[in-house]
Legacy VTK file of the C-alpha trace (Angstrom):
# vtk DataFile Version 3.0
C-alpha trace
ASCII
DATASET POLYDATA
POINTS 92 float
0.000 0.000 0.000
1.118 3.357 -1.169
0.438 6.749 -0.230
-0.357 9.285 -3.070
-0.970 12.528 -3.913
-2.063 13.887 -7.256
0.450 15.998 -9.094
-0.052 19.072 -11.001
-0.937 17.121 -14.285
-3.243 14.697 -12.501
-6.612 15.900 -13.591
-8.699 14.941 -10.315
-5.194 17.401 -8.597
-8.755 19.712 -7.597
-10.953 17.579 -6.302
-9.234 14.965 -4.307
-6.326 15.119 -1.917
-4.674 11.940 -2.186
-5.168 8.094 -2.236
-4.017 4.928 -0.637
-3.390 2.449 -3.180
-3.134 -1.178 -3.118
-0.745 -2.336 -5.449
-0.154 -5.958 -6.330
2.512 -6.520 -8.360
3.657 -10.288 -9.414
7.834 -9.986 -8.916
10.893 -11.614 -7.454
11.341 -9.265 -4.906
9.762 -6.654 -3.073
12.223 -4.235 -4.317
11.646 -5.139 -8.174
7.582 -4.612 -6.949
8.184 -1.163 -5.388
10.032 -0.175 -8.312
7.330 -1.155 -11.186
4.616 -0.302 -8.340
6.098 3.457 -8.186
6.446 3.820 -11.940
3.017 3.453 -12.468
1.769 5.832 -10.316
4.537 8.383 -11.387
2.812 7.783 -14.975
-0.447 8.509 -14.045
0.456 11.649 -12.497
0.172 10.729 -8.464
3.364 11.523 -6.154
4.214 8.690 -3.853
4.340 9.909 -0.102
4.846 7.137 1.781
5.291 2.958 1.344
2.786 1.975 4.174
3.029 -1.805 4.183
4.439 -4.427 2.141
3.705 -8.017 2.342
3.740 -11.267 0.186
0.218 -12.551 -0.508
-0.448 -16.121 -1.994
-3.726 -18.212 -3.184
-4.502 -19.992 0.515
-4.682 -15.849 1.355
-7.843 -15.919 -0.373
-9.265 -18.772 0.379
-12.497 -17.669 2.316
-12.229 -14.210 0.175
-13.914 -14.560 -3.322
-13.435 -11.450 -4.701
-9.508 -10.935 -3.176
-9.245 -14.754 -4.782
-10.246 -12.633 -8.115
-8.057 -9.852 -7.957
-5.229 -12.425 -7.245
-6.111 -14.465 -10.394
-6.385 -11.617 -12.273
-2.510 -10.609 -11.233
-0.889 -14.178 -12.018
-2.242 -12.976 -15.882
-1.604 -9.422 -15.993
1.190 -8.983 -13.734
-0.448 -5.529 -12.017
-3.722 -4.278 -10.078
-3.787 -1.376 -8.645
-6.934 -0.343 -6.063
-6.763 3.636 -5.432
-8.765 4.351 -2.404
-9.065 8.514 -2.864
-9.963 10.889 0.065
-10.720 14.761 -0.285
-9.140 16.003 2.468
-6.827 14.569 5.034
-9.284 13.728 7.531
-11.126 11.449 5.477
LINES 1 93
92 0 1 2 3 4 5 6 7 8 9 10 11 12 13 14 15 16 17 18 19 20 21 22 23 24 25 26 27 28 29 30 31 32 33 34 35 36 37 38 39 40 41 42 43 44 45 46 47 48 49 50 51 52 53 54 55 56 57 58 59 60 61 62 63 64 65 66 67 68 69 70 71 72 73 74 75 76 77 78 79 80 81 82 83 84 85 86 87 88 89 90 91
């Protein structure tokens, strides 16, 4: 999970102030995952803030969680998911 912030080209930069987002990113290493994790956001126009918590996730994770078992599934094809959760200001 990531902190963000939109940047000055971000086009929601007016009406939010930021987002945590859940990144899951299939990689060797958490390092190679914080690095293609932080690219994407950079491309979309968010600043990262803060790396709030990293952890490994596998299939028995989901077991009991049907749609977490999806978004998993959905990663060992397409390598990447990202969830943004936005908030407008910072007490939100």
């Amino acid at each position: 999970m990531i902190k963000v912030e939109p940047d000055s080209d971000n086009p929601q930069v007016e009406e939010i102030a930021g987002a945590y987002v859940n990144c899951f990113v299939l990689s060797e290493t958490f390092e190679q995952a914080e690095e293609t994790a932080l690219k994407f956001l950079r491309q979309q126009n968010w600043t990262p803030i803060n790396l709030e918590e990293t952890w490994e996730v596998t299939e028995a994770d989901y077991e009991n969680d049907p749609k977490g078992m999806a978004v998993y599934q959905q990663v060992l094809i397409d390598g990447e998911k990202y969830t943004f959760h936005t908030y407008v200001t910072e007490d939100d």
